[in-house]
C-alpha positions as CSV (number, residue, x, y, z in Angstrom):
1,X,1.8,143.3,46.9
2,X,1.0,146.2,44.5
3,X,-1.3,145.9,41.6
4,X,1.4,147.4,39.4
5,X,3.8,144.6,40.9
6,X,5.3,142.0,38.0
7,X,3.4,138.9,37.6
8,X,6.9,137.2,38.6
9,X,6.7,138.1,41.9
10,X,3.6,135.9,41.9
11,X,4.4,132.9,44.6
12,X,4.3,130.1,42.1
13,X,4.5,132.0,39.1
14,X,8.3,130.8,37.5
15,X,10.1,132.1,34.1
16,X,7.9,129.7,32.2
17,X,4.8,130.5,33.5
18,X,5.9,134.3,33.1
19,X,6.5,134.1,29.4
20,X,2.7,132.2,29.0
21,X,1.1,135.1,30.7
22,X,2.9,137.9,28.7
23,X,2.0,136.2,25.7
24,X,-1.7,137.0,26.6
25,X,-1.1,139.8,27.6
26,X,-0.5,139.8,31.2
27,X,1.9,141.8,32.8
28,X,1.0,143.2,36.0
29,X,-1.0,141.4,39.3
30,X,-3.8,144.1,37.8
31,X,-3.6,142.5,34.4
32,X,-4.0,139.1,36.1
33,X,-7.1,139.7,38.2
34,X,-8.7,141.8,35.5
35,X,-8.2,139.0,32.8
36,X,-11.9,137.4,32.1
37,X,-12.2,134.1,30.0
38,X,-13.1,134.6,25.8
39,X,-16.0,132.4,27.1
40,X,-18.1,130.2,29.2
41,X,-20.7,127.7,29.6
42,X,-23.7,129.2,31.5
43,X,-24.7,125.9,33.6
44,X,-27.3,128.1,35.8
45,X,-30.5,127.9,33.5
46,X,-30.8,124.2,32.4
47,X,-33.1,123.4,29.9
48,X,-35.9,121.5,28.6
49,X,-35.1,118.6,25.9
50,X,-37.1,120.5,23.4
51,X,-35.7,123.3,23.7
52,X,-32.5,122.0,22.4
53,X,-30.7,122.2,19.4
54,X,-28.7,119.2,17.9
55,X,-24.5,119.4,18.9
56,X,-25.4,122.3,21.0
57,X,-23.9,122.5,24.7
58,X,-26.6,123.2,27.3
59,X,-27.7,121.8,30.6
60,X,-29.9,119.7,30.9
61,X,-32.0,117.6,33.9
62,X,-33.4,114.3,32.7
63,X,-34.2,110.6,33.6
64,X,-31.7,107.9,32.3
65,X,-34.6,105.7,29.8
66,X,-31.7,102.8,28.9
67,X,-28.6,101.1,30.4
68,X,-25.4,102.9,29.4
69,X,-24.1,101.2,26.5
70,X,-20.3,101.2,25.6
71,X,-19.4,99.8,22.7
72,X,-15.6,99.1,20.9
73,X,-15.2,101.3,17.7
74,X,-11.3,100.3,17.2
75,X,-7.7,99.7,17.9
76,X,-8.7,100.6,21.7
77,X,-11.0,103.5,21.4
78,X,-14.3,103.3,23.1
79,X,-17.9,104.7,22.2
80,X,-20.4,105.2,25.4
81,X,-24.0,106.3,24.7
82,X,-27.2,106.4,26.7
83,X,-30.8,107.6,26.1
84,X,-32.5,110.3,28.6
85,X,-35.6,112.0,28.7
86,X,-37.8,114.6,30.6
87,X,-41.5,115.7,30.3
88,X,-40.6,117.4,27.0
89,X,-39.0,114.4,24.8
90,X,-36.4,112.1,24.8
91,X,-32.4,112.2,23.6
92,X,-29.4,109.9,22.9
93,X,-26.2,111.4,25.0
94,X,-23.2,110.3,23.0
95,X,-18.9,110.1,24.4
96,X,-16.2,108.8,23.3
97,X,-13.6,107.1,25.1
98,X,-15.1,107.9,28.5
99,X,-15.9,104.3,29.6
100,X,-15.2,105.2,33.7
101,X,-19.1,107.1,33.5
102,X,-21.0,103.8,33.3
103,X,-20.7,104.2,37.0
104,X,-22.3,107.5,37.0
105,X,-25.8,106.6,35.6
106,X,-29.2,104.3,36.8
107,X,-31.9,103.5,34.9
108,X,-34.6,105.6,36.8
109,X,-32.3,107.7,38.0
110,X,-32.1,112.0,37.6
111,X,-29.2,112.9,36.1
C-alpha cells in the first residue's frame, strides 16, 4: 500500500468510517499515520500530593488511608470516594457512578 493510497482501501475502514476521517481531515494512509492527538495525559512523571492542584489531572502514587466508601446520591446514581496519602500530605479521590473499583483498592495498600 502507498502512502498516497485512499484511506478506503484501509482493511476495515467502510463508507462510514471514511466520511469520519475526512471530516478531520484525513484523506490519504499519510494523513492517517501522521495524525497526532490535540492532546494527552503525560502518565510518565507522577507526582507528589503537594504538588498538586485541586481538579487537576496528574499521576499520582499513594497509600489508600480509608475503606472505599460508595454512597447513593439518587434515582440510581452512585458516589464512590476514598482518602490517600504519601509522604507529602493527604487527598480525598472522588467518582461517580464507578462502584465496580471498590475492588481495586486496600487499606495499606499502594495505589
Amino acid at each position: 500500500m502507498k502512502l498516497d493510497e485512499d484511506v478506503k482501501y484501509i482493511k476495515g475502514v467502510g463508507p462510514n468510517r471514511v466520511q469520519i476521517l475526512n471530516k478531520i481531515g484525513i484523506f490519504t494512509l499519510k494523513d492517517l499515520i501522521t495524525y497526532y492527538p490535540r492532546g494527552y495525559e503525560d502518565r510518565s512523571k507522577p507526582k507528589n500530593i503537594c504538588e498538586c492542584v485541586n481538579g487537576e489531572v496528574a499521576l499520582i502514587e499513594a497509600v489508600a488511608t480509608s475503606r472505599f466508601i460508595d454512597t447513593r446520591i439518587s434515582k440510581g446514581r452512585t458516589m464512590q470516594k476514598i482518602n490517600i496519602g504519601d509522604e507529602t500530605g493527604q487527598a480525598t479521590i472522588t467518582w461517580f457512578n464507578q462502584p465496580y473499583l471498590k475492588s481495586k483498592f486496600q487499606v495499606r495498600k499502594k495505589i
